[in-house]
C-alpha positions as CSV (number, residue, x, y, z in Angstrom):
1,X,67.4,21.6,7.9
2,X,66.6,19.3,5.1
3,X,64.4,22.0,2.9
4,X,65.9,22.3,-0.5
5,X,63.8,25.6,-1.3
6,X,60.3,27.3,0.1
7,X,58.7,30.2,-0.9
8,X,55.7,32.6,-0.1
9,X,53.1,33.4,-3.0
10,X,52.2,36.8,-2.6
11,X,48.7,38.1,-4.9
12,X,48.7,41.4,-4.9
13,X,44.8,42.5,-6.1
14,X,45.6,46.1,-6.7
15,X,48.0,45.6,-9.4
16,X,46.7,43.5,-12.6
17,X,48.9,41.3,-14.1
18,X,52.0,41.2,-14.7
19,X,53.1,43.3,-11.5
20,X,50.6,41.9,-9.0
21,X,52.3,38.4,-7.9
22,X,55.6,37.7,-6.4
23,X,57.4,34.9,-5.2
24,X,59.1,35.2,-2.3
25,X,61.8,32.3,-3.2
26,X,63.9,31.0,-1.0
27,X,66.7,28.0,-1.0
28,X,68.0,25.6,1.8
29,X,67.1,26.1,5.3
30,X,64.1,28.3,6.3
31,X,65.6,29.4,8.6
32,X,69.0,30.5,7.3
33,X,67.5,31.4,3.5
34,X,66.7,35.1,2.3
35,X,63.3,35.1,0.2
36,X,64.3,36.9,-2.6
37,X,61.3,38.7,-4.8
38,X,60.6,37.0,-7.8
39,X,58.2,38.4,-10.1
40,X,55.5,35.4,-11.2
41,X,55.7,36.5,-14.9
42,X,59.6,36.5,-15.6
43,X,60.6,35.1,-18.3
44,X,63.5,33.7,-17.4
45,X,64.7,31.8,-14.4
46,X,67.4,33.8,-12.5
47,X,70.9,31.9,-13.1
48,X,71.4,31.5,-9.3
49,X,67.9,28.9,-9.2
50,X,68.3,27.7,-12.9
51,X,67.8,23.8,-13.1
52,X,71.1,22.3,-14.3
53,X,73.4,25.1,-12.2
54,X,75.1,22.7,-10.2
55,X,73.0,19.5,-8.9
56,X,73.4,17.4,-5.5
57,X,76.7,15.9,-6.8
58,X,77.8,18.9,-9.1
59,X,79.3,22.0,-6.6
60,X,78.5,25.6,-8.6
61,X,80.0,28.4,-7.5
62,X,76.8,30.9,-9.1
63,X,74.3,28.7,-7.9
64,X,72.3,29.9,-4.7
65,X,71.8,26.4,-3.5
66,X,75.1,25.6,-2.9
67,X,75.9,29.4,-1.7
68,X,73.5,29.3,1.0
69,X,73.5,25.5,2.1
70,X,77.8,26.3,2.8
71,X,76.9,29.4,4.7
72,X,74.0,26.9,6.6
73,X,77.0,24.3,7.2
74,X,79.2,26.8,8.6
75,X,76.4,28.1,11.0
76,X,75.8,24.6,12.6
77,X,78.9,24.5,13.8
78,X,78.5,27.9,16.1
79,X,75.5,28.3,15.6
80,X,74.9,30.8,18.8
81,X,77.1,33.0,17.5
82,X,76.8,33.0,13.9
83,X,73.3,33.0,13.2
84,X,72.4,35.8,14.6
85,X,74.4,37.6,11.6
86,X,73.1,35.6,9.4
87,X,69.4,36.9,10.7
88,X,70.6,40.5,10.6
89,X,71.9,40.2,7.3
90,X,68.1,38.1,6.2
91,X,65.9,41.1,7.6
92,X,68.4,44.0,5.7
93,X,67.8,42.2,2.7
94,X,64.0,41.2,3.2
95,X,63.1,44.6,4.4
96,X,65.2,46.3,1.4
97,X,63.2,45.1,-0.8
98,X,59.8,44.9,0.9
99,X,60.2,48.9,1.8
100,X,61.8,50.2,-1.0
101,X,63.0,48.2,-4.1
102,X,60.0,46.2,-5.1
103,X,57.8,49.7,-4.6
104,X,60.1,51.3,-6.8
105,X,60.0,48.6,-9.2
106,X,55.9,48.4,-9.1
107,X,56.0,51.8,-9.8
108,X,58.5,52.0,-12.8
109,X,56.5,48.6,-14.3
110,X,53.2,51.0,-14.0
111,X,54.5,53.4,-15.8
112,X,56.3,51.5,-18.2
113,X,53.6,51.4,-21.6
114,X,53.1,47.6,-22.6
115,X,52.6,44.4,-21.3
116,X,55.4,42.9,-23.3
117,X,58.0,46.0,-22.0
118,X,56.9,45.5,-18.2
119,X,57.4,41.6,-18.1
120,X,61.0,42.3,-19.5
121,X,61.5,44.9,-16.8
122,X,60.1,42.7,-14.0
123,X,62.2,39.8,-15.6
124,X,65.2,41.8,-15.5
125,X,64.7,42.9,-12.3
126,X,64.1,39.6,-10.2
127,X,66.6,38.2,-12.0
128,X,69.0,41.0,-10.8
129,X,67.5,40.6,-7.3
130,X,68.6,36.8,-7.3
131,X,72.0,37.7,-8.5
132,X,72.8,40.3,-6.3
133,X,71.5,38.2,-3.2
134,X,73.6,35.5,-4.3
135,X,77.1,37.1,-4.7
136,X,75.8,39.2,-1.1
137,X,75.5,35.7,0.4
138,X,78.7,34.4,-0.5
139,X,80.5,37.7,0.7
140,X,79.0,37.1,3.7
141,X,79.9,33.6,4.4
142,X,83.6,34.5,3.5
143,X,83.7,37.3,6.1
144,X,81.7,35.3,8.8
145,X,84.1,32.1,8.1
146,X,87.0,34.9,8.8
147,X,85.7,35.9,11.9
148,X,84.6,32.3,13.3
149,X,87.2,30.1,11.9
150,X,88.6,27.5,14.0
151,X,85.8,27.7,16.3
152,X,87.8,31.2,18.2
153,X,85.9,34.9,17.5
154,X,88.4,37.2,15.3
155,X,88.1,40.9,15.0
156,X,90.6,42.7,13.7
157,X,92.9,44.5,15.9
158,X,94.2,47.6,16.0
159,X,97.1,48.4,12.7
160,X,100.5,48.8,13.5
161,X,102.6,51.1,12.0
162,X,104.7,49.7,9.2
163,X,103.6,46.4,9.0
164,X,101.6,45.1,5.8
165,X,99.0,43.2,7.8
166,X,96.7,44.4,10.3
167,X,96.4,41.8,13.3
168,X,92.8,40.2,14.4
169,X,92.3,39.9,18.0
170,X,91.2,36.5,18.4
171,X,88.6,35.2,21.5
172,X,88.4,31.8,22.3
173,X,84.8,31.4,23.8
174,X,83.4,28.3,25.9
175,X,81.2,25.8,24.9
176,X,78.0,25.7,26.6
177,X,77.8,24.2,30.3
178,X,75.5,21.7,28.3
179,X,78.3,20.5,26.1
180,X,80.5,20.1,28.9
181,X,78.4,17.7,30.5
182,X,77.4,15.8,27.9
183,X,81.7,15.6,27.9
184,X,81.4,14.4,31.4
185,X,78.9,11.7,31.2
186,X,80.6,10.1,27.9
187,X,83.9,10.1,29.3
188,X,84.1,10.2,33.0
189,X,87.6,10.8,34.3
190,X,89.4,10.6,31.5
């Protein structure tokens, strides 16, 4: 839990430069981070993993960093139950772009006449890819911080005529039998 970013070089040999490599970048936690495709000959970093957008003492509210390490924070603390969203959520993104956006993109860069003209496209494009993760990632922290918040499991309920507001139907699971005894042994009878 103390990985400030990882990645995975891809070398494609089919394509010749500029489309063959990709980074698959990721920030914070391994396990909790979503590799976004980076293309190795962008021009420009992606706002989201620009040096300078926020820092370890400096919150930013577009940087990915400090996006996905509060959506990491907010998974420790139910982590049974939230994680396995956060997984979901990884695998729709990963397998997005693994299936059909970065074959679409291969494509369009093939075709596009120019090696100057495909490393803008492939610039552009990972540096939408890093956006659009980013501003995903906070939308879904908000909504899982909804649904978890104050350690209960919210839903909403069903609307009610007339009223504004619809209600949530709030479940107030157990910890672990683990926890419990750990409770036990550190307090005794009190």
């Amino acid at each position: 839990q103390q990985t400030g970013f990882s990645f995975v070089a891809q070398s494609r040999g089919q394509y010749e430069w500029p489309i063959g490599g990709i980074m698959w970048f990721g920030v914070d936690d391994t396990d909790n981070t979503v590799y976004c495709p980076v293309y190795t000959c962008m021009t420009e970093i992606p706002e989201c993993f620009r040096e300078g957008n926020g820092s370890m003492t400096e919150w930013s509210e577009t940087s990915a960093f400090w996006t996905f390490n509060q959506m990491s924070n907010w998974a420790y603390t139910k982590y049974d139950y939230i994680h396995p969203e956060i997984r979901k959520a990884q695998r729709e993104m990963e397998e997005g772009w693994v299936n059909k956006a970065v074959p679409e993109m291969d494509k369009k860069a093939l075709a596009i006449k120019g090696r100057d003209a495909q490393v803008r496209e492939l610039t552009k494009f990972s540096c939408d890819q890093a956006s659009k993760m980013t501003k995903a990632w906070k939308s879904l922290y908000q909504a899982l911080f909804m649904k978890y918040m104050d350690g209960n499991v919210n839903t909403p309920g069903k609307p009610v005529a007339g009223q504004k507001y619809v209600p949530i139907d709030s479940k107030h699971p157990k910890y672990s039998d683990e926890y419990y005894q750990i409770l036990i042994e550190k307090t005794g009878d009190k």
